[in-house]
C-alpha positions, 0 to 999 in steps of 0.5 A: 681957280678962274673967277667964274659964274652961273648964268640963268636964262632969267638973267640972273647971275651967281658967283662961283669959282671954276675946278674943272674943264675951262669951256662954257656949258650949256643945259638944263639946271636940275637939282640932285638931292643923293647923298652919294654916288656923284660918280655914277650921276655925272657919267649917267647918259640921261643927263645929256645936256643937264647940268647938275646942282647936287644939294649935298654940299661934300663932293669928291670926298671919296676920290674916283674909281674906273668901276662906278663909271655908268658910261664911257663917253657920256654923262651930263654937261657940267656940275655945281657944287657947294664947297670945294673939294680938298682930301679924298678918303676912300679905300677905292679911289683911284684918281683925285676928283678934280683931275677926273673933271678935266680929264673928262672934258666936264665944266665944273663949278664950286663955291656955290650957294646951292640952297639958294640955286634950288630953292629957285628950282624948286620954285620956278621949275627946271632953268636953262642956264649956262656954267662960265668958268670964266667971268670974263666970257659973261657975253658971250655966254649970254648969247649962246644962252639965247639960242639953247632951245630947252629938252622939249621937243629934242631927241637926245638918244640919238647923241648917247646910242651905242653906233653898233651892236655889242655883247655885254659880259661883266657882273655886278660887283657882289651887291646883290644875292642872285646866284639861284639863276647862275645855274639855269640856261641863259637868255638870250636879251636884246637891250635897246641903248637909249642911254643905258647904264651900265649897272643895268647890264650888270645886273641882267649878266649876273640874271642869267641874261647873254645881253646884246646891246643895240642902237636905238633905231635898230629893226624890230623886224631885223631884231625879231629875226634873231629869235629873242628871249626878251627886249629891254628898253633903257634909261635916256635922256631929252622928249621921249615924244620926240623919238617917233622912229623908237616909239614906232619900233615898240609898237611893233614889238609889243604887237609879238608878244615877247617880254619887254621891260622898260626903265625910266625913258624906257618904260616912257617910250612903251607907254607913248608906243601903248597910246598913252602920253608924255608931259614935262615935269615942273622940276622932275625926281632926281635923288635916291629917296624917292618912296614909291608904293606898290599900288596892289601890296601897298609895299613902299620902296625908297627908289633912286629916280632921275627923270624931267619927263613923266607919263600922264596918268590920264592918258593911261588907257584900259590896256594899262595897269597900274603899278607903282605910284610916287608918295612924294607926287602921286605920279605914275611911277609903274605900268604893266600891258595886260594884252602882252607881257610888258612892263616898264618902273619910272625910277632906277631898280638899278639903283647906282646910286641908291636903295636896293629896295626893288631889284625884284623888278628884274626878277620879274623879267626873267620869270616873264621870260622863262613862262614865255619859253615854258 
């Protein structure tokens, strides 16, 4: 292992020791409180250009496998860990976790003091920063540091959005019980890839959705043309104010009336395209035990969350509705339209990794679409 380190845009400098891929990365510092799932974190599209401090200190102790990947080409620019990663037990690993960086291209690095790392995050907010594998290259990374712009303002869709159409076909993977929808005709669902994950359109398949999956600036008028039962709008990373070509594309979909559901940059993107606004998060909700409340049941959900971006509750207009609510921040979390049948949850139902607690909200997208057709 090269003598590495960690490069704050503060200046400050925190020894580590390089396991993966051997060129510097660039991004936001985040931090990721889940216990589980680093597979499906580090190949989630919405962490384009983060870098991942996971606070849990064993990573990699159960191996890789083809199936957790929430996305082929895409994930987050790098990754710090506290201890380094030696056997892996699991009965589904199929590839060594360190192998499975290199082959990804992802500049990893161990041997950190993560408490410390967060405990900055926690207290100055997200930084940029910059992993070097080696210590070597320490100025040169700090002039490439000086010119990374930081997520405000920068649409990322643009770098993780499918080029062209494709139909989704596989199911999930047994998790959850839907089979009382396997037997009614299917709908046809348009979903809008601003980073989508992949457990997104498992779950839709197994719904009784057929699930197009189109790029991000493709045509409301060219996708209304195709006579949709639904539109799903996906997670992403980056501004969701930055991406005025989708916002405009929503709100001319909102004005039809069709079923729309929107997760995480998603549900942002409705509620920009609805007239409400945006803002940055100090240091934003990344884990997977993020309690929720239903604001009308008063039921709590334990939510996987990732997001630096929220929308502002004051912003929020007559036309809105309230939903769902963070208990850790009280910000918003869930809103429906009231003039159309559209909706979006801040967090992950999803999940991948995380609780199962409310999948019911895609449930609710089928009923919405099924009373649509009635």
């Amino acid at each position: 292992m090269n003598k590495a380190a960690i490069l704050l845009q503060d200046g400050t400098i925190i020894p580590a020791q390089s396991i993966g891929h051997d060129e510097i990365s660039l991004g936001e510092i985040v931090f990721n409180t889940s216990m589980t799932g680093y597979q499906e974190i580090i190949t989630d599209p919405s962490y384009n250009q983060q870098i991942v401090t996971f606070t849990n200190p064993h990573i990699g102790n159960t191996g890789i496998n083809i199936e957790d990947n929430e996305s082929v080409n895409h994930g987050c620019s790098g990754i710090i860990i506290r201890n380094y990663p030696t056997v892996d037990s699991s009965w589904r690993s199929e590839n060594k976790f360190i192998k499975f960086l290199k082959d990804k291209s992802i500049t990893a690095l161990c041997s950190v003091d993560t408490r410390y790392l967060t405990s900055l995050l926690r207290i100055n907010g997200s930084l940029n920063g910059c992993l070097i594998p080696d210590i070597k290259k320490l100025d040169y990374a700090k002039d490439k540091l000086s010119s990374f712009p930081g997520l405000i303002g920068l649409d990322l869709v643009k770098n993780v959005s499918t080029e062209n159409n494709y139909v989704w076909q596989e199911g999930t993977h047994n998790l959850i019980d839907i089979e009382s929808f396997k037997n009614k005709n299917r709908l046809k669902v348009f979903a809008y890839d601003y980073g989508i994950k992949k457990n997104i359109l498992r779950i839709l398949h197994d719904l009784g959705c057929d699930v197009t999956v189109i790029p991000a600036d493709f045509s409301y008028k060219e996708l209304l043309d195709n006579d949709p039962d639904g539109i799903f709008l996906s997670n992403g990373p980056g501004d969701p104010a930055a991406c005025e070509y989708v916002i405009n594309n929503i709100k001319n979909l909102l004005s039809k009336k069709v079923p729309v559901f929107g997760i995480c940059l998603g549900f942002q993107l409705m509620c920009l395209a609805s007239g409400a606004k945006t803002y940055k998060m100090k240091f934003g909700h990344h884990g997977a035990n993020h309690p929720v409340i239903d604001v009308q049941t008063k039921k709590v959900f334990i939510t996987s969350q990732n997001h630096g971006f929220a929308v502002d509750i004051d912003s929020l207009s007559d036309n809105h509705k309230i939903t769902h609510k963070s208990l850790f921040d009280d910000s918003l979390q869930g809103v429906e339209l009231k003039d159309t049948p559209a909706y979006g949850f801040q967090g992950h139902p999803e999940a991948s990794p995380g609780p199962q607690d409310i999948y019911n909200l895609f449930t609710k997208f089928i009923h919405n679409m099924r009373n649509a057709n009635a």
